[in-house]
N, C-alpha and C positions, 0 to 999 in steps of 0.2 A: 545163433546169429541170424541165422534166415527166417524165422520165427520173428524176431523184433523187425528184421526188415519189408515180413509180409503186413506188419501192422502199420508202418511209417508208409508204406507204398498204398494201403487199403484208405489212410488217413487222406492221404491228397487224391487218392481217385474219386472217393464219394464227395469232395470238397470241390473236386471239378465238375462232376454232376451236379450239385446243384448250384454251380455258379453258369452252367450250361444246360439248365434247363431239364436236367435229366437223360445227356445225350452221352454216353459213355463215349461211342466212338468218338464225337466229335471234341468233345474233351480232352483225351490224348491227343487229338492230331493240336490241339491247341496248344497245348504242353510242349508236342514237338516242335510247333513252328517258334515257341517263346524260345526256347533252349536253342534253336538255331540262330534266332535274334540275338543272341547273347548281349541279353541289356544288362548286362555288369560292365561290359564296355564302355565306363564313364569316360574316358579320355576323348570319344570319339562325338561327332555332331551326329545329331538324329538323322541326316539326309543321308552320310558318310557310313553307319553304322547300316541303315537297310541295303543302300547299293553294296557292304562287304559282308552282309551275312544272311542275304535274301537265299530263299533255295526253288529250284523249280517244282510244281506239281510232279511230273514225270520222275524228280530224282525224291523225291516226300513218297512217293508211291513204291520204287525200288526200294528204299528205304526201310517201308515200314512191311516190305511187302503184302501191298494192297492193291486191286486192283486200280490203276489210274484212273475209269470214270469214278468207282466210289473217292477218290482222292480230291477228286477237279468235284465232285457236288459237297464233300464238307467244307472247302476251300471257299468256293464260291458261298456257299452260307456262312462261313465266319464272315468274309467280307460284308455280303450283305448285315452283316450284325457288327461291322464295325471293328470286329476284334485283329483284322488281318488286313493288310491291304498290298496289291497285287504292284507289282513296279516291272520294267526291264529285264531286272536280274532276277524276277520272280516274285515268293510271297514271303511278307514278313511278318512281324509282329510289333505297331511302331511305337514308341517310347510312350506316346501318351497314354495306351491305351491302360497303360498299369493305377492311373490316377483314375478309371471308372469304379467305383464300388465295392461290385460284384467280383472285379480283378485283382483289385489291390486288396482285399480278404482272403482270396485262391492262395494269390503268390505268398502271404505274411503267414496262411497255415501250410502250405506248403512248406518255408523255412521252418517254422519251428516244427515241422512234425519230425525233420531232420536233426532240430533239436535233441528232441525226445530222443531219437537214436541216439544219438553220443550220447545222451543220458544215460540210458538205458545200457548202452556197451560199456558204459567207465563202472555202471553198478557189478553186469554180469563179469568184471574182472577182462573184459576182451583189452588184450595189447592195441592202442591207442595210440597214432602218429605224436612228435614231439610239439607241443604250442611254440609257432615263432613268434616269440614275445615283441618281437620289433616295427613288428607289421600291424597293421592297422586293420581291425576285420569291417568287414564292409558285408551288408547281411544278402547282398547282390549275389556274391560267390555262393553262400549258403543255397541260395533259390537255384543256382547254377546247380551247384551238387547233387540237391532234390531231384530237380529235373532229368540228370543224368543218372543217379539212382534208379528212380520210377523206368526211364528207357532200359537201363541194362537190364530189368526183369521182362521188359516185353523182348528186346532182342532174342533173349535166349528161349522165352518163354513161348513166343504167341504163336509158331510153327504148329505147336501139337495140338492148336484148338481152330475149327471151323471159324470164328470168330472174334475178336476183341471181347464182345458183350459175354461170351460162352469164357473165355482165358479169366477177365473178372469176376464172373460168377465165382467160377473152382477156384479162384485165390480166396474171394472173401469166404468162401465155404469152409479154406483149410485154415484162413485165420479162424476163425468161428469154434471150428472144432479143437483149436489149439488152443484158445481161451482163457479157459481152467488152467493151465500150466505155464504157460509163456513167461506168465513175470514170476512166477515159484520156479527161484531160481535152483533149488536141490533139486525139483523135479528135472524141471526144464536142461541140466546137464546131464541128468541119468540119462535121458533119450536125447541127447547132443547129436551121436553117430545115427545117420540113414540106417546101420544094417542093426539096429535096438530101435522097431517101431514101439511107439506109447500103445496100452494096451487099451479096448474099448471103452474098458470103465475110467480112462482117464479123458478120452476124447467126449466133446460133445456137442452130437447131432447138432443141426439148426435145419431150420423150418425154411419151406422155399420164399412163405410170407414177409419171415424176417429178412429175409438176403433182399428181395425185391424193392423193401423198404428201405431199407440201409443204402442202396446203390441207387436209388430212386427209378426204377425199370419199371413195368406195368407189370404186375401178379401173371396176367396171364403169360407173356415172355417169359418168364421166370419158369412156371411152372411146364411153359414148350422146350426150355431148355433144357432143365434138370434131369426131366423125361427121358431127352434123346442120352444124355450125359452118363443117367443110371443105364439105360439100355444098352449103351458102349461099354458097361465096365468099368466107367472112370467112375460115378460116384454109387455106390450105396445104401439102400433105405435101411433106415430104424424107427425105433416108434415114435421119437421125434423128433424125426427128419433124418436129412441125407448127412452121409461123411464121404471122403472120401477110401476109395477103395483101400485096402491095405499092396494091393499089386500096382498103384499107383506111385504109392509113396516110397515103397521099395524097387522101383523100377530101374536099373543101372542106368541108361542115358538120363532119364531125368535128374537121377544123382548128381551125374560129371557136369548136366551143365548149370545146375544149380551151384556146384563148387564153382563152376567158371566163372560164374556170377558174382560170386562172393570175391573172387580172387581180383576183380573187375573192380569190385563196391570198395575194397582195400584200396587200390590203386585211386579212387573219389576219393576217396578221403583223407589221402597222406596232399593230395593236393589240395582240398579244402583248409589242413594247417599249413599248406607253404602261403595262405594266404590268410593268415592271422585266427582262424579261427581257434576258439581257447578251449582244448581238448581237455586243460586241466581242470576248466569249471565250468563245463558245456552251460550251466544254466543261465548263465551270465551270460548267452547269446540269446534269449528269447526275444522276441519283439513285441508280443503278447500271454507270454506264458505256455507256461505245458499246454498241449493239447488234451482234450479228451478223447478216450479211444475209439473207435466206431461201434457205435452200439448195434446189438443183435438182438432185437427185441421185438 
């Protein structure tokens, strides 16, 4: 399950870079302020919904634990780019902005990459909350899910890395390497359990070129990362390219809060079907079709 969920999560990060320019931080924190807007809130007026779901820089920065001035300069440049705007109660993300382009593309592969996951769980046989057939699905709540998805892997996750740019590197790195296996589903159960790592000949390497690409970062970032990354002992060279280390992937806390995560992603998505979403034929929630996966090329 955490396999298809690092590829639905790899799906809307590199989809927020380039709808941002190529700015990974500044992409999540956009992510976050949308999901704090909670524009599923139809019942409510656009004035009413920022004053009740604005958040301040100082509590975005506790939050994501981030430093506050880096907090207050991607803030300040989303606004100036229109994507965020600052009120009273703080900084929001205002209704319109979902009808510019570049957003209303983010938010619509965002939903379906969520898709894809219920797809994907209803194939690999994962136990699936019940559809409330009565309810009326509204694809708002989906982007909501996404969103809260994407956050519970940074919650748990971005402690153990100097950086956001550094935490997404080693996810797309470990999707990357997981690849070959993920959707072979006989494989992909044999090594279900953390404590049965996949053996090297089933992992595969990727290039720091490809990663760079894929996430749209500059070659040479990529390559200052990777460096300090392998140096650390998290990731490992081969002949072509890095994986990560095997003492990484067997690491005990990494385990528990990976489970945590997943036990978190259960709890999204029994809410996702109190809110009509059709668990029994996910695909009939697309709004433009399967996504395609992230390529590593």
């Amino acid at each position: 399950m955490a396999r298809l969920i690092t590829e639905m999560q790899m799906t809307m990060i590199a989809a927020g870079a380039r709808a941002l320019h190529g700015d990974l931080d500044r992409a999540i924190v956009f992510m976050v302020v949308a999901r704090i807007s909670d524009m599923s809130a139809g019942d409510q007026s656009t004035d009413d919904r920022q004053a009740a779901h604005a958040i301040s820089i100082n509590a975005l920065a506790t939050s994501l634990n981030r430093p506050f001035e880096t907090m207050r300069r991607h803030i300040h440049a989303l606004c100036d780019m229109g994507l965020c705007a600052r009120g009273p109660g703080g900084v929001t993300v205002p209704e319109r902005v979902q009808t510019r382009p570049e957003i209303a593309a983010l938010f619509r592969t965002c939903h379906d990459a969520l898709v894809r996951l219920a797809e994907d769980l209803a194939e690999f046989n994962f136990p699936l909350p019940e559809t409330r057939a009565h309810r009326r699905y509204s694809w708002q709540a989906g982007l909501t899910a996404a969103h809260d998805i994407l956050l519970t892997g940074i919650e748990f996750h971005a402690h153990r890395f100097q950086s956001w740019t550094d935490m997404v590197m080693a996810h797309a790195i470990m999707c990357a390497n997981s690849r070959p296996f993920t959707y072979d589903r006989a494989v992909s159960q044999a090594y279900a359990e953390s404590s049965n790592l996949p053996p090297d000949t089933l992992r595969q390497p990727v290039s720091t070129g490809a990663i760079a690409r894929t996430l749209g970062v500059p070659v040479s970032t990529a390559h200052r990362r990777v460096a300090v990354m392998v140096d650390s002992g998290f990731l490992v060279r081969r002949r072509r390219g890095v994986m990560l280390a095997d003492s990484v992937l067997s690491d005990p806390d990494r385990i528990a809060e990976t489970r945590t995560a997943l036990l978190h992603t259960r709890q999204i998505l029994i809410r996702l079907a109190a809110a009509g979403f059709r668990f029994t034929d996910p695909a009939a929630c697309y709004l433009d079709g399967r996504p395609e996966l992230v390529p590593f090329a």
